[in-house]
N, C-alpha and C positions, 0 to 999 in steps of 0.2 A: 844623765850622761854629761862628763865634759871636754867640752872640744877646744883645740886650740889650731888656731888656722896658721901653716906655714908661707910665707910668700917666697919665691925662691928669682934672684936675680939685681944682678951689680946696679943693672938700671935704677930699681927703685930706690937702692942705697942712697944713688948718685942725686935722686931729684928727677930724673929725666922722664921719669913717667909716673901717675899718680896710681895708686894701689888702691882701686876702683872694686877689686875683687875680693876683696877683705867686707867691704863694707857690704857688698851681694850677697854674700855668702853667710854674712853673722845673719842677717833677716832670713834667710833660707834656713839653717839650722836653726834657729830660733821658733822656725815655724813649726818642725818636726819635732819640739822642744826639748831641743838640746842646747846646753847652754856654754856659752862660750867666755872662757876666761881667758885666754891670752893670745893674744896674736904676734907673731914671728916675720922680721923681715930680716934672712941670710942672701949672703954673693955668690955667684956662683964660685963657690969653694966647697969641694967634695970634703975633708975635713971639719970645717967649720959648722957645714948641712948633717954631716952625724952629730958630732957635740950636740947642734942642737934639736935634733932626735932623740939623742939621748936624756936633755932636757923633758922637752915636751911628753917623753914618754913618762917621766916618773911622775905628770901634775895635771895630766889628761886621758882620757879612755879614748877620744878621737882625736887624732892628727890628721888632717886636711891641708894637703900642698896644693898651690898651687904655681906652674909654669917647673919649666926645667924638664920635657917633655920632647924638645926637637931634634931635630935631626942633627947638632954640630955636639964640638968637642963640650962643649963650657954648659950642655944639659944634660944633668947631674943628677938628678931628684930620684931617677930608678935605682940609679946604680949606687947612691947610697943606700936608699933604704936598704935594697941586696943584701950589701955589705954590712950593716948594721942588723941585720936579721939573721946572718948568714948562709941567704938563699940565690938561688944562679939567679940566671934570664931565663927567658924562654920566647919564642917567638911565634906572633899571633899572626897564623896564614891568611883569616879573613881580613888583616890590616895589609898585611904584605900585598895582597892583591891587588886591593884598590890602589897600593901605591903604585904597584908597577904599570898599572889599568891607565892612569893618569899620566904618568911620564909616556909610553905609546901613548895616549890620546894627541900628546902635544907633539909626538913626533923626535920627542930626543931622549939624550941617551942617559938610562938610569944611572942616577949616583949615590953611591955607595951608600951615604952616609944616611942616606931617608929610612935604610934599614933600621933605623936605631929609632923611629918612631912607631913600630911596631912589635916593639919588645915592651914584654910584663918581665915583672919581679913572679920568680918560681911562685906558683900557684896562687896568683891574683883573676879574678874575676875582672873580664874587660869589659870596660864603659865605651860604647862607641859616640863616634867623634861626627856628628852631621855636618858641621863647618869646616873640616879640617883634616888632617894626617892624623895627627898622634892619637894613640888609643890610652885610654887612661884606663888605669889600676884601682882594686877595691880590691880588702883582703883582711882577713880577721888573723890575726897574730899572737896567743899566746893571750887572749885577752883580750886585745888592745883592736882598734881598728882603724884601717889604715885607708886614705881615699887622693889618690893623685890625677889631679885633673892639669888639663895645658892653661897656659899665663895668658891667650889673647880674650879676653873677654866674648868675641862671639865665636869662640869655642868654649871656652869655660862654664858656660852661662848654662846653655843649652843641655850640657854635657851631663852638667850637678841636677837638671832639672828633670831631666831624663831618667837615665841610668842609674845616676850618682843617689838621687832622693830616693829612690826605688829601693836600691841595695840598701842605702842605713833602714828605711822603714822595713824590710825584710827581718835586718838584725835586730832593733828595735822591739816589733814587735805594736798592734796598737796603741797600748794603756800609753804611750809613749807621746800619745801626738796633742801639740800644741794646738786649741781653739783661743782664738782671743774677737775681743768686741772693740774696735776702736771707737770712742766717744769727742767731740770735735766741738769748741766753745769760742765763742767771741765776744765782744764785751768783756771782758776779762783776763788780767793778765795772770802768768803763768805762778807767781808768789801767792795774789790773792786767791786763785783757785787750788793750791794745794794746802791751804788757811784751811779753806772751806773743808776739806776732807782730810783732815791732818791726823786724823783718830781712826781713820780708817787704813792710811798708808803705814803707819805705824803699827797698827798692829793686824795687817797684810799677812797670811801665808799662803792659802792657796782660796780662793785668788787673789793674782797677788794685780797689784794697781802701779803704774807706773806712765808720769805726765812728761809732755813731749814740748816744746814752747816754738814757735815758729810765728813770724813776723804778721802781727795783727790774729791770732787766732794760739790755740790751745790745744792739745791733744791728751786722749788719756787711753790707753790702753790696760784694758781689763782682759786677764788672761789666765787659763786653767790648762791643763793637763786629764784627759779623757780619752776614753775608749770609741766613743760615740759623738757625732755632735747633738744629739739630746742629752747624754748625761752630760754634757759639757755646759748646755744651757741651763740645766737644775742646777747645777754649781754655781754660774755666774749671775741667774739675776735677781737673788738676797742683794749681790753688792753693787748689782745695776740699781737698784728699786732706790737703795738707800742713795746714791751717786745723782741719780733723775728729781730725789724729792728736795736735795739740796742746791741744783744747780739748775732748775725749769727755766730760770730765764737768761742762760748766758749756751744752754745746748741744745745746738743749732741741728745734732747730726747724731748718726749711732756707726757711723760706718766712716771709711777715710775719703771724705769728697771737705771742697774747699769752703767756704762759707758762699761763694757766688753760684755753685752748683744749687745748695739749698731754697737760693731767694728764687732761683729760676724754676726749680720744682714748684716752688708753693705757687709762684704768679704764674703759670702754666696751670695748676689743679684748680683754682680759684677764675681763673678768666678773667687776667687783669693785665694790665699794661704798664710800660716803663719808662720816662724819658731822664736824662742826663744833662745836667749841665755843670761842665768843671774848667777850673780855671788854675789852681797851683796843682792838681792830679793830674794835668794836662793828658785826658783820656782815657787815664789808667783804669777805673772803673769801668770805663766803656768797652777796653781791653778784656778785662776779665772776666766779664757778662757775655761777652759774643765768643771766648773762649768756650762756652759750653753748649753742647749738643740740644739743638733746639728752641735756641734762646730767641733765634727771627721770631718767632710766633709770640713771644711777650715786650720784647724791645723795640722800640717805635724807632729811637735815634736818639744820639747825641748832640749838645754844641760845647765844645773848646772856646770859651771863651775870656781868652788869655787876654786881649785888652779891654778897657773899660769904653772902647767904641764897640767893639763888638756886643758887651754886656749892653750899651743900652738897644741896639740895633736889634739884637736878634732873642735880647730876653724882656725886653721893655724894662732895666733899672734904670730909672729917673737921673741924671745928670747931680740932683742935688745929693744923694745919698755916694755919689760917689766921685764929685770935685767939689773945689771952694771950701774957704774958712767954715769950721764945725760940721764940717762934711764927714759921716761916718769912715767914708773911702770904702775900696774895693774889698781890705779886709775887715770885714766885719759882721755882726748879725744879721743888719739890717738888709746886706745886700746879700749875702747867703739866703736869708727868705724870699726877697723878692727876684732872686736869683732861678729858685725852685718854682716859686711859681709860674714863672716867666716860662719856664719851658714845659711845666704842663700843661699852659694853659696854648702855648704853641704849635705842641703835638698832640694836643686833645688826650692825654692818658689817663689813668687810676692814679698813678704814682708818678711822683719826679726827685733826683736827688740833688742837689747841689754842695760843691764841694770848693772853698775859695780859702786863700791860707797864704803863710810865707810858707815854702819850703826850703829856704837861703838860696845860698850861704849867708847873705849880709842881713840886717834890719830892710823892710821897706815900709813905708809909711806910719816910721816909728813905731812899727810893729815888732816883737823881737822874732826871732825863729820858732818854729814850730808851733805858732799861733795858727789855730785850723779852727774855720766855722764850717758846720757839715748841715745842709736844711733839706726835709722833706717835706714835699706836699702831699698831702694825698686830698681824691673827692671826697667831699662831703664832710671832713673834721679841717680844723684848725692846724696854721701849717708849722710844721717845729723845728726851730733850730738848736743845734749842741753846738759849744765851743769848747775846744780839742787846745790843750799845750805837750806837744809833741817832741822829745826828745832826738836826737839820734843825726845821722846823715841827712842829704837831700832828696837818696832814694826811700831812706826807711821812711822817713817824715812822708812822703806821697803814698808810702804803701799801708802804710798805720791807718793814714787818714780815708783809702779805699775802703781798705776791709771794715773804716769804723759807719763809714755812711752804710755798707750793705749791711752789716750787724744792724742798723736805726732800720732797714727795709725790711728787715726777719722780722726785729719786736711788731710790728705792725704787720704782719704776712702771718705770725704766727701769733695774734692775741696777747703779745707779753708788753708790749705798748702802754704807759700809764702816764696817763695824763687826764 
């Protein structure tokens, strides 16, 4: 089936509000697997919103509005379709009620115009609204199917979730419904891993493979069309098997968690510990580990240490490695490693990372930008450092260089370590 999402309202034209609901909605259909080619932004002009019905009806099987559903003059979305169908109103008494329930509850006097959130297009199925007034419409036309939901997001949200999913998977039908596997990689950027599998996305049909690139990390989404989620899994894992033999040591994940969620699993199953030390991430790593449910029980602590008093103070780096003529300085290997181990030998852990770099904007110690040394110790092996040339902003350069040390904390968490 193909859908094309209308958005209805001068605002969005304008800039004034961003069209949040489009991008909710493609993932929601998407999930039900229905696939979405074009998306629609009209003003509230009752004219312009049929044209473009009349479009979207010749180059999609669903039209999904969204907003244009209130109580004033300039919400439009019923009363054209109406009019583009050639079918009345009609007015929904369980909507009416609660509105009129509402205005008594507060004590004043109903106005008129709220009537108009209670009205369907002739013979629509109403989607009720638990955030809100207006009752939205679903309604099969000649074919075609028709789904108006209201523009405030928590109503819309709830609405499509409810009701709205319910009614397409009714029409639908199951053979209709989308299963997918999200797969999730680090160490590897978004060009080199679709290299890796370039003979598989090529000649993709069902299932079909489709990669996602997001800052420090990879995504790939593996997805079928099934009746069942077991015949869905018989579909998908020939191209999981081949995808896992190609790519063992850059995937982290089978499902959508972030690359910090995974190190925190494994050093939770394994009974192992964590400490941090960072100096141009100022934190960020530390940020992103404690972001996740559970993580006290493997994280000992952090130290921030943004000056080279505090590195020698509280990590024990030596003064020589990081002042005076032929002194490594602050950015370098030498003090990334003994940076790492300083602080596990501090907090007594299994694991430590260290994370020391320019992130700019300028050169500092003749260093240029995006120069990143990333070291871990861990007990009982030898302790390793990577050095990172980092492209990008001041934020990206920090968050490249997080996700790149916990990637270095997986290859050792998960055996893919070689050295």
């Amino acid at each position: 089936m193909r859908a094309e999402i209308i958005a209805v309202g001068t605002e969005l034209l304008l800039g004034q509000i961003v069209n949040t609901n489009a991008q909710y909605l493609s993932r929601g259909l998407a999930e039900l697997g229905i696939d979405v080619y074009y998306q629609t932004v009209v003003g509230d002009n009752k004219r312009r919103l049929i044209e473009a019905i009349g479009i979207a009806r010749g180059r999609a099987d669903l039209l999904v509005f969204t907003g244009g559903l209130g109580p004033t003059q300039d919400d439009l979305t019923r009363d054209a379709l109406a009019e583009y169908l050639g079918r009345g109103i009609e007015l929904h008494e369980p909507t009416m009620d609660k509105i009129m329930k509402m205005f008594a509850g507060r004590g004043g006097a109903f106005i008129e115009s709220n009537r108009r959130q209670a009205l369907l297009v002739e013979g629509a199925t109403p989607l009720r609204n638990d955030t809100g007034l207006a009752v939205g419409n679903a309604l099969n036309a000649d074919g075609t199917f028709y789904l108006l939901l209201p523009g405030p997001p928590r109503e819309m949200k709830p609405m499509f979730d409810n009701d709205g999913s319910a009614w397409l998977r009714e029409q639908l039908g199951p053979a209709y419904s989308l299963h997918s596997v999200m797969l999730k990689f680090a160490g590897i950027g978004e060009s080199m891993l679709e290299d890796l599998l370039l003979d598989l996305i090529e000649a993709q049909q069902d299932p079909t493979i489709a990669p996602y690139a997001k800052e420090g990390e990879v995504a790939v989404r593996v997805s079928t069309k099934a009746a069942s989620i077991e015949e869905a899994a018989l579909k998908l894992e020939p191209t999981l098997v081949k995808i896992r033999d190609r790519t063992e040591a850059y995937l982290f994940a089978e499902e959508d968690v972030p690359i910090e969620a995974a190190v925190v699993r494994l050093l939770t199953a394994q009974q192992r510990t964590l400490a941090l030390a960072e100096s141009c991430t100022g934190g960020m790593v530390s940020e992103l580990v404690t972001t996740v449910p559970g993580s006290a029980v493997v994280y000992r602590g952090g130290i921030v240490s943004y000056s080279n008093e505090v590195k020698m103070r509280q990590l024990g780096v030596s003064r020589e490695l990081l002042e005076g003529d032929g002194a490594p300085g602050a950015i370098s290997a030498e003090t990334a490693l003994a940076m790492a181990e300083g602080a596990r030998s501090a907090l007594d852990t299994d694991f430590a990372l260290s994370v020391t770099g320019n992130a700019g904007p300028a050169a500092a110690e003749d260093k240029p930008v995006g120069l990143v040394y990333v070291g871990l110790a861990e007990r009982g092996r030898e302790t390793r450092v990577e050095k990172l040339q980092l492209s990008g902003d001041r934020e990206g350069i920090r968050l490249r260089a997080t996700k790149r040390a916990l990637y270095m904390l997986w290859q050792s968490l998960s055996g893919q370590r070689r050295d």
